[in-house]
PALO-856045 format. One record per atom (N, C-alpha, C): z, x, y; residue number from 1; atom name. Coordinates in pm, whole numbers. Each point is the difference from the previous one (the first is absolute). Layout:
BEGIN
[site [Z X Y] NUM CA]
...
//
This chain:
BEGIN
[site [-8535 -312 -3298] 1 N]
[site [88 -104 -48] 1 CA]
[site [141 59 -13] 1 C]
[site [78 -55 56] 2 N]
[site [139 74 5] 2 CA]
[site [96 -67 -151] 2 C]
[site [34 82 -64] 3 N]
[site [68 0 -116] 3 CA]
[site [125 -29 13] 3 C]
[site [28 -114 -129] 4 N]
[site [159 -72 17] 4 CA]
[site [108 60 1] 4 C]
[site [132 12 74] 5 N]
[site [44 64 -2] 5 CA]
[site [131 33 -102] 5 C]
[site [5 95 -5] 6 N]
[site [74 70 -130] 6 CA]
[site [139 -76 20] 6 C]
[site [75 -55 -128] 7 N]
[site [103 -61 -11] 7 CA]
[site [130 98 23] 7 C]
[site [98 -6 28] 8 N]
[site [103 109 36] 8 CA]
[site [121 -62 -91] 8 C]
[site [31 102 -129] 9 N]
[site [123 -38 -107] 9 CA]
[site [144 -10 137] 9 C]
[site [47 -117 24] 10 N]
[site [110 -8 76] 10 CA]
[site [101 86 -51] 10 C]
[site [44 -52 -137] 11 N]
[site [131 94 -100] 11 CA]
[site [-47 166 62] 11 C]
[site [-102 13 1] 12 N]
[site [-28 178 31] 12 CA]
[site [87 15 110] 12 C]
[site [-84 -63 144] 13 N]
[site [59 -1 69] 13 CA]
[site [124 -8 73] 13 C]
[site [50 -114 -47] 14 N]
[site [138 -23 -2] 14 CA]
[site [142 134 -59] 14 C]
[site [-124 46 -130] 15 N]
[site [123 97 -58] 15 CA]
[site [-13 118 85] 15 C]
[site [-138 32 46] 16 N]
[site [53 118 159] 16 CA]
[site [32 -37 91] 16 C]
[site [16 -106 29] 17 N]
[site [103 -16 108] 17 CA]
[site [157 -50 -17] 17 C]
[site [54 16 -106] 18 N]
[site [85 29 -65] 18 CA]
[site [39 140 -2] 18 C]
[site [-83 49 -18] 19 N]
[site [40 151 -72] 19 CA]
[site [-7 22 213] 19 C]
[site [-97 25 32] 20 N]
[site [50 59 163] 20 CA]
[site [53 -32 97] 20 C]
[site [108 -152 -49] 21 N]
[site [105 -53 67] 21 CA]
[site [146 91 -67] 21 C]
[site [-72 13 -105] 22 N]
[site [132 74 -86] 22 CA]
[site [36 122 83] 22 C]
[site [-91 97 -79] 23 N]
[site [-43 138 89] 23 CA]
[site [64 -7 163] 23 C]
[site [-51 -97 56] 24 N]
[site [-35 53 161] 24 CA]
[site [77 -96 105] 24 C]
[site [55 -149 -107] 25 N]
[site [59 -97 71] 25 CA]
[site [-121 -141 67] 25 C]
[site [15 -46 93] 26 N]
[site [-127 -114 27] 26 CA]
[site [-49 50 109] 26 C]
[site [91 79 71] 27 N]
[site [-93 91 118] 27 CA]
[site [-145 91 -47] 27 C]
[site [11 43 -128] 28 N]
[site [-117 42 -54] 28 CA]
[site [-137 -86 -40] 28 C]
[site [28 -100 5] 29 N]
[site [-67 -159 -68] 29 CA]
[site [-123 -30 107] 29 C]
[site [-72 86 -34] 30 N]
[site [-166 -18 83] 30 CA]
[site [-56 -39 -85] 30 C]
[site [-132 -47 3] 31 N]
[site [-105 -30 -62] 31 CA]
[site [-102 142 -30] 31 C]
[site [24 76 68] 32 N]
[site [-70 119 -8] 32 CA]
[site [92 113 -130] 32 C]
[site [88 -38 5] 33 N]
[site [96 90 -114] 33 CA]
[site [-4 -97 -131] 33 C]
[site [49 -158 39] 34 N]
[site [-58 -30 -137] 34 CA]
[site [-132 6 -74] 34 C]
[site [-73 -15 99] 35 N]
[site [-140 14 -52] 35 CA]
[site [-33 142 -77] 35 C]
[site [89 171 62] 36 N]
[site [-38 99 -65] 36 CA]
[site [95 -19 -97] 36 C]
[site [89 -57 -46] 37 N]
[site [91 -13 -159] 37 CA]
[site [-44 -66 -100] 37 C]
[site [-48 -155 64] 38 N]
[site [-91 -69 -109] 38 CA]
[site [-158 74 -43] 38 C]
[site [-11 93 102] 39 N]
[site [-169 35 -63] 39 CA]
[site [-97 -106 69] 39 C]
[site [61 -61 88] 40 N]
[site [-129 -123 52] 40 CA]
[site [0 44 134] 40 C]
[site [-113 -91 62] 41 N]
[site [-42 -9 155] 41 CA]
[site [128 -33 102] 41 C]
[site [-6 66 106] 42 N]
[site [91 -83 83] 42 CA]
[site [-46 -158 7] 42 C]
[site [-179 -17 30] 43 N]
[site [-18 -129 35] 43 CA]
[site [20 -81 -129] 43 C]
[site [-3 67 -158] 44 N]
[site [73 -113 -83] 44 CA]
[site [98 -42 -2] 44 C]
[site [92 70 62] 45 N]
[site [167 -19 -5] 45 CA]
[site [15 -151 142] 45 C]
[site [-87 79 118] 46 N]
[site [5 -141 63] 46 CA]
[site [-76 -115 -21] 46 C]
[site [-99 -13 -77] 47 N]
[site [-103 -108 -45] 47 CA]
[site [148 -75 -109] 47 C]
[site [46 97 -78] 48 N]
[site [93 -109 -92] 48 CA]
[site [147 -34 56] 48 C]
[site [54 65 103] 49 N]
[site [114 -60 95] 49 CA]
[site [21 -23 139] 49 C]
[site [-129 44 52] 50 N]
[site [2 -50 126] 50 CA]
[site [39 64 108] 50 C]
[site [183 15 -33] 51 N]
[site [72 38 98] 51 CA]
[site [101 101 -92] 51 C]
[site [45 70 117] 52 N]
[site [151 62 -84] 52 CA]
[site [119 -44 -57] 52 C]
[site [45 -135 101] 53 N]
[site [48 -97 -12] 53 CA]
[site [7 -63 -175] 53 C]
[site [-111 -77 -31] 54 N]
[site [-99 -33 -129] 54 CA]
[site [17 73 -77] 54 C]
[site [3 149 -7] 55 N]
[site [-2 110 -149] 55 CA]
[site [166 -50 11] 55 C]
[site [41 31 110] 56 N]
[site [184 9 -51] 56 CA]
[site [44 -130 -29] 56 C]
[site [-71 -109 50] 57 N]
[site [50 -169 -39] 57 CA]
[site [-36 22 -164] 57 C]
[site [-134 72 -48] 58 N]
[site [-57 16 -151] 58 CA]
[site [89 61 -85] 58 C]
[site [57 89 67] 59 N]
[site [117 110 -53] 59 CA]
[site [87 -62 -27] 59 C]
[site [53 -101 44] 60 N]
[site [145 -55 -15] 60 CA]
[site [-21 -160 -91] 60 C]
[site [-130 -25 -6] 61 N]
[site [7 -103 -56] 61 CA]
[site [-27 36 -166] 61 C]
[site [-78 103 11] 62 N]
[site [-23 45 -137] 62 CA]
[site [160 68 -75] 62 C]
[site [95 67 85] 63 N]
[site [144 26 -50] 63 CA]
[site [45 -128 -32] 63 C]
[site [45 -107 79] 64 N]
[site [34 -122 -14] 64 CA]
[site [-54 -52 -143] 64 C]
[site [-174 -15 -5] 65 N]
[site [10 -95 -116] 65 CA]
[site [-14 57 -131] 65 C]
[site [25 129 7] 66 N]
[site [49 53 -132] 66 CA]
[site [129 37 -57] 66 C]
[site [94 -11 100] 67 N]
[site [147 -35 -25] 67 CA]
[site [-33 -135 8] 67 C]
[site [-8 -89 59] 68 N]
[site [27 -143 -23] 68 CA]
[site [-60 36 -169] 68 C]
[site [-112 -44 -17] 69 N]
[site [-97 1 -122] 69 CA]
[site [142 95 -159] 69 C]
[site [59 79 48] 70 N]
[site [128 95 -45] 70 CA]
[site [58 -133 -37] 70 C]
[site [66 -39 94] 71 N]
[site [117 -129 -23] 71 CA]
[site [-44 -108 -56] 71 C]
[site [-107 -48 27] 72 N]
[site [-40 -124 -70] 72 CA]
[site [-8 41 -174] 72 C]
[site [-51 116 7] 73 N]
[site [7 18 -162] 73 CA]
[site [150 26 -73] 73 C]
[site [58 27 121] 74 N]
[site [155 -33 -67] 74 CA]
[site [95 -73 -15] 74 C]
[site [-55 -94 86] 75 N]
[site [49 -96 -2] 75 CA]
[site [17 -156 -90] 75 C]
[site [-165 22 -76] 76 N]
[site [-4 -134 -86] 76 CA]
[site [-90 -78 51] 76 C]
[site [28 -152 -111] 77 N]
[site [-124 -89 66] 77 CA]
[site [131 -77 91] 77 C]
[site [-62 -53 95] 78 N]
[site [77 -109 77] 78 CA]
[site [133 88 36] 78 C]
[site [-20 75 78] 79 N]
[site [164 65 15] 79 CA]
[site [67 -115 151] 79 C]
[site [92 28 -46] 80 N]
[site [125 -30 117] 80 CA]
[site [-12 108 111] 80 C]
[site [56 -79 120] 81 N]
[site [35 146 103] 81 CA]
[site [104 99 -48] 81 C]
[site [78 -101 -58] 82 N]
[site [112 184 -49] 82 CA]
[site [-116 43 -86] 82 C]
[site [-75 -71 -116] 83 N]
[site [-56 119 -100] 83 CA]
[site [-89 107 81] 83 C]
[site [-35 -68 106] 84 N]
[site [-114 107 77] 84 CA]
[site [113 120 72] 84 C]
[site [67 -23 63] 85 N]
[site [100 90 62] 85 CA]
[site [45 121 -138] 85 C]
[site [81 -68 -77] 86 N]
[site [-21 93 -127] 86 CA]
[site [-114 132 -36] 86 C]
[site [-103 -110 -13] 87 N]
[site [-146 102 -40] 87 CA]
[site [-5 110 124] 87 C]
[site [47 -78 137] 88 N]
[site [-20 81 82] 88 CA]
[site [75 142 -23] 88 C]
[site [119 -53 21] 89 N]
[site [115 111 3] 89 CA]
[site [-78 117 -163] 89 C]
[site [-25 -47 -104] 90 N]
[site [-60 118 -131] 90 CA]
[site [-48 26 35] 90 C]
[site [-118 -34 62] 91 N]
[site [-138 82 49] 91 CA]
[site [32 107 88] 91 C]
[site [46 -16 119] 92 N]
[site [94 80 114] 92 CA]
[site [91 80 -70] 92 C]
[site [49 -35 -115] 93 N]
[site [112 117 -63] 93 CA]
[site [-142 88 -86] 93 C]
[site [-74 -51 -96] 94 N]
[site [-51 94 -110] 94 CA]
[site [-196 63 112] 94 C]
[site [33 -28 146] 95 N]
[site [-134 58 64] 95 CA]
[site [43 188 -27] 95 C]
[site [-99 113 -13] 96 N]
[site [32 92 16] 96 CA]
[site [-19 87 102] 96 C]
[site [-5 111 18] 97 N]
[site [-27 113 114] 97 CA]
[site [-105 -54 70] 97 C]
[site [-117 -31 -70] 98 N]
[site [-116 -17 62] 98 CA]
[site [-25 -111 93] 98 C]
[site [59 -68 -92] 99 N]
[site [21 -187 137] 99 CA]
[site [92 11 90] 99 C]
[site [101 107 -22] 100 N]
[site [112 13 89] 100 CA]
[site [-122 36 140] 100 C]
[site [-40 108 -35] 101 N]
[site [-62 77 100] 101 CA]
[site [-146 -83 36] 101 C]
[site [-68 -102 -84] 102 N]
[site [-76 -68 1] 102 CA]
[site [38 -116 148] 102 C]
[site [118 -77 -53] 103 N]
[site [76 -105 69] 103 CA]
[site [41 79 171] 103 C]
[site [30 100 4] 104 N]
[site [65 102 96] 104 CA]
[site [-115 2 172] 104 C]
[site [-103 22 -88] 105 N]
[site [-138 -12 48] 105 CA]
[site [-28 -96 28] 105 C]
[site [12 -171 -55] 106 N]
[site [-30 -95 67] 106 CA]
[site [93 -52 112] 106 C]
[site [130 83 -4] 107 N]
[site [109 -71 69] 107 CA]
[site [-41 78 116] 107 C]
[site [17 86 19] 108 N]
[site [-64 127 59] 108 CA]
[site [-120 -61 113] 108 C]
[site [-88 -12 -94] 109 N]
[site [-90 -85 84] 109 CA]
[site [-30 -179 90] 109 C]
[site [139 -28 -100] 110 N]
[site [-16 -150 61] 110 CA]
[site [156 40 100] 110 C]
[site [62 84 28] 111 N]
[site [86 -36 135] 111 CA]
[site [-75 79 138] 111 C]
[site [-120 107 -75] 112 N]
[site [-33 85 117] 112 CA]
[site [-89 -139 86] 112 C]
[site [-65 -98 -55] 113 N]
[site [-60 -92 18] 113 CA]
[site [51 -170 -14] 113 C]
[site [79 -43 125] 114 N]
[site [69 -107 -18] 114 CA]
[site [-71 -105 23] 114 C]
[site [-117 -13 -42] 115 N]
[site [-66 -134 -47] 115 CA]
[site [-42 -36 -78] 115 C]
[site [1 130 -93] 116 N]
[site [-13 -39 -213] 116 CA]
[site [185 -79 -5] 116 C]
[site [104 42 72] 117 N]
[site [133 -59 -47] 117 CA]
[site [8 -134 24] 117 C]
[site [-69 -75 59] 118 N]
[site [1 -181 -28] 118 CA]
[site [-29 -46 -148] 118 C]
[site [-115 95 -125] 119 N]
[site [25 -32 -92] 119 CA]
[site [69 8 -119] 119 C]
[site [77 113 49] 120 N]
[site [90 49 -66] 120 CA]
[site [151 -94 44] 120 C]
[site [27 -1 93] 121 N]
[site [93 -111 45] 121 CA]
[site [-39 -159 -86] 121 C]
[site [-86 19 28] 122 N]
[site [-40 -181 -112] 122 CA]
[site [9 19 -150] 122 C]
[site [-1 119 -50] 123 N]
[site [5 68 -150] 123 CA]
[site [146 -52 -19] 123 C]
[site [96 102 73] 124 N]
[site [122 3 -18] 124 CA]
[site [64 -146 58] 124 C]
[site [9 -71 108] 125 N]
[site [8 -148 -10] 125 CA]
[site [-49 -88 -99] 125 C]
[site [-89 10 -73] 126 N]
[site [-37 -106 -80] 126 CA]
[site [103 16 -115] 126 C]
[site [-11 164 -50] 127 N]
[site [102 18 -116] 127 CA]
[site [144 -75 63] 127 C]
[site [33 2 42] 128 N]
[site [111 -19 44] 128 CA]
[site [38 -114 14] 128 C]
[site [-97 -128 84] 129 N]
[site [27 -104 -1] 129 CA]
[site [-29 -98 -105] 129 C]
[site [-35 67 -133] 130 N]
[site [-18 -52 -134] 130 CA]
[site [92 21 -50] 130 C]
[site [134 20 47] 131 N]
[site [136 -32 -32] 131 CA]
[site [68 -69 129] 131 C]
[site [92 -78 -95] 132 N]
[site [123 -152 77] 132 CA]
[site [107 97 25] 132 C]
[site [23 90 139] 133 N]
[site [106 98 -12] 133 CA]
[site [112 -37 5] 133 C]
[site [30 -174 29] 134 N]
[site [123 -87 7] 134 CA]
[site [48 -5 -159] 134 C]
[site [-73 79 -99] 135 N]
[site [14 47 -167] 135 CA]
[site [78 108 14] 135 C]
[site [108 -12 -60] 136 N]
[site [83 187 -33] 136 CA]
[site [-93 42 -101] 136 C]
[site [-78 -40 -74] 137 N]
[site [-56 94 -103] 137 CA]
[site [-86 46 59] 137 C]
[site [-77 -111 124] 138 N]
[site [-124 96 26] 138 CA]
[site [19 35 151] 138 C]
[site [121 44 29] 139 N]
[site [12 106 96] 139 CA]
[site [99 114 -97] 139 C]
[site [-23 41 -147] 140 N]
[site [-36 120 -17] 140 CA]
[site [-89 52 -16] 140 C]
[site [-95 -112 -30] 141 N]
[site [-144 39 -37] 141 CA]
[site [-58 61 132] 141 C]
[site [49 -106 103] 142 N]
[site [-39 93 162] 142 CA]
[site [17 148 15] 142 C]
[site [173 -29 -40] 143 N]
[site [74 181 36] 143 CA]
[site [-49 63 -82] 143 C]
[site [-34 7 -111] 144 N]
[site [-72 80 -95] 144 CA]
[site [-101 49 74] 144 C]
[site [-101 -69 14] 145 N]
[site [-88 20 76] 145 CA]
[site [-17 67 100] 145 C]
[site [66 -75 119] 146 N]
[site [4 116 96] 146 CA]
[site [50 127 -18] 146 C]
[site [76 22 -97] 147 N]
[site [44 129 -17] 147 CA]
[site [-93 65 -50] 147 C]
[site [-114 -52 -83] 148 N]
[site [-71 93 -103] 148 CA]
[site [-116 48 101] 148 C]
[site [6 -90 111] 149 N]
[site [-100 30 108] 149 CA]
[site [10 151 130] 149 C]
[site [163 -93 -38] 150 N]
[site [32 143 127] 150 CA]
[site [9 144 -82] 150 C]
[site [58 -7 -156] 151 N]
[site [-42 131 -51] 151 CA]
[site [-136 17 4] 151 C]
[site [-83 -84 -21] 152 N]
[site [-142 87 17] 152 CA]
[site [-65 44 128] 152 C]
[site [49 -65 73] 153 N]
[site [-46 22 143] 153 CA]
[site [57 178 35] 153 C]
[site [149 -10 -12] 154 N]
[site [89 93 17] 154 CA]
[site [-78 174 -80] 154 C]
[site [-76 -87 -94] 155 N]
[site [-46 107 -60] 155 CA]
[site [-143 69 26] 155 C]
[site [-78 -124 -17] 156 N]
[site [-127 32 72] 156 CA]
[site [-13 61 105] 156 C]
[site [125 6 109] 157 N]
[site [-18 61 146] 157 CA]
[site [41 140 -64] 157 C]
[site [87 3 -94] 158 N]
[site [30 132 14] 158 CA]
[site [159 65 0] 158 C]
[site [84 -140 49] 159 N]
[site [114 4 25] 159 CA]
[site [120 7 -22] 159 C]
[site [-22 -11 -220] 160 N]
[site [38 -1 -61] 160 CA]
[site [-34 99 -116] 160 C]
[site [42 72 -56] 161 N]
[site [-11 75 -111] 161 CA]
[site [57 -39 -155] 161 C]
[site [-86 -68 -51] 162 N]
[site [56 -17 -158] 162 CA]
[site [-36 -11 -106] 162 C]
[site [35 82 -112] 163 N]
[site [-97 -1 -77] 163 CA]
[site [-77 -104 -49] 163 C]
[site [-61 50 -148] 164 N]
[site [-32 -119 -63] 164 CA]
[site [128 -84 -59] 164 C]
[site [78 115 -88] 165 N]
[site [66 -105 -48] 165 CA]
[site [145 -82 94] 165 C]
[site [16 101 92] 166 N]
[site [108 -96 100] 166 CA]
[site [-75 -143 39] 166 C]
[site [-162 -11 53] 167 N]
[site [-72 -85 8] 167 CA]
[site [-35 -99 -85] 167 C]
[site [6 13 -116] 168 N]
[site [43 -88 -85] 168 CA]
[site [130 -95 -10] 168 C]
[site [94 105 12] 169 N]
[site [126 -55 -61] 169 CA]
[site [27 -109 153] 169 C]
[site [-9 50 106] 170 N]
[site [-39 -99 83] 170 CA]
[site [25 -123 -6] 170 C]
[site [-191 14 -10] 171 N]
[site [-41 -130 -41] 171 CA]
[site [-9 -88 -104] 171 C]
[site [90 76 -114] 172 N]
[site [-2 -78 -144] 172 CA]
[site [157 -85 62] 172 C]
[site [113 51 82] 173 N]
[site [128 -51 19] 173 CA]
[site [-80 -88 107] 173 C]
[site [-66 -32 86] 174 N]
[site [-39 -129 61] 174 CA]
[site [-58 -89 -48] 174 C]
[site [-63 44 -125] 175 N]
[site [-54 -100 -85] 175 CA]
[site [99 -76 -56] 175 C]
[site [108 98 -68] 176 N]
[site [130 -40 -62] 176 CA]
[site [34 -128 78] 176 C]
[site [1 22 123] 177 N]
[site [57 -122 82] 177 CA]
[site [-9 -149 19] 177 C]
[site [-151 -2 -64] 178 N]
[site [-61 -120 19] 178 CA]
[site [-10 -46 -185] 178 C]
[site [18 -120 4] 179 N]
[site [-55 -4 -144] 179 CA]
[site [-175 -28 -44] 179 C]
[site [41 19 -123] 180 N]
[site [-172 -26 -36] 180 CA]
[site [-6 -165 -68] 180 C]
[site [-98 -36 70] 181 N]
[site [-73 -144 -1] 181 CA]
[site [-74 5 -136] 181 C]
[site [-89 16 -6] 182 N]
[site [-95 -6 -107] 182 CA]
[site [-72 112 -134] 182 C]
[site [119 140 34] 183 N]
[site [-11 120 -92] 183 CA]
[site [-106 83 57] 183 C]
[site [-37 -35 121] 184 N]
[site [-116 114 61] 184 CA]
[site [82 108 60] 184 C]
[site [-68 123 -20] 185 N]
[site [33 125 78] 185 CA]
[site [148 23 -98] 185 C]
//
């Protein structure tokens, strides 16, 4: 009688392949290396994603909805698009070393692979078109934005050097820019 088969903790998984995208970049990103980091089977790693494709679509969705999940809690009940842009921009200012280099890794992995970037393109369009940019207020909320984007991007690659607290002060003067709606962030 063949015995059911053993459930595979995804979070395990996911966090070594994290850690040997970190390490090694996505060229390292086998199923055979995550499988020796998590401590599991190669064939569990493909029984729970299938494809390589799938761990890194898992990878990026699990970054995504815990920054989103970030902003919504900073945002309030019923926020506005500026209040969400706001939450956005704190969260992105007060993330530390670890998400830097966390985030670095998903970006990392979603340009080496340009067919995770259609949902990321719909991420950043949606934010966006939840503002009337024919609004001067909320094309600062835009420029804010895009700016707080291109510093992180700028940074995550690598391209930029700054501390913590220059990184702050930053993003506390783009916040400055926009006003606050409802006292969040």
């Amino acid at each position: 009688m063949a015995g059911r088969p053993r459930s595979i903790d995804r979070d395990l998984v996911l966090d070594a392949a994290e850690r040997i995208v970190l390490a090694s970049g996505a060229a390292g990103l086998s199923f055979d290396a995550v499988a020796r980091e998590a401590g599991v089977t190669k064939g569990g790693v493909q029984y729970a994603f299938g494809t390589r494709d799938n761990l890194i679509r898992a990878m990026i969705a699990r970054w995504g909805e815990a920054f989103d999940a970030d902003v919504a809690a900073r945002s309030g009940d019923a926020p506005t698009p500026r209040d969400t842009i706001r939450a956005h921009l704190a969260a992105t200012r007060d993330a530390d070393e670890a998400e830097h280099s966390r985030s670095a890794v998903m970006m990392t992995a979603l340009v080496q692979h340009p067919g995770q970037l259609s949902q990321t393109r719909d991420w950043y369009n949606a934010r966006l078109a939840a503002l009337d940019l024919d609004d001067p207020q909320n094309r600062r909320f835009a420029l804010a934005f895009l700016a707080g984007e291109g510093a992180f991007l700028l940074k995550a690659f690598g391209l930029v050097d700054l501390d913590e607290d220059q990184w702050r002060k930053l993003f506390d003067d783009m916040l400055a820019t926009i006003p606050v709606s409802n006292g969040s962030c």
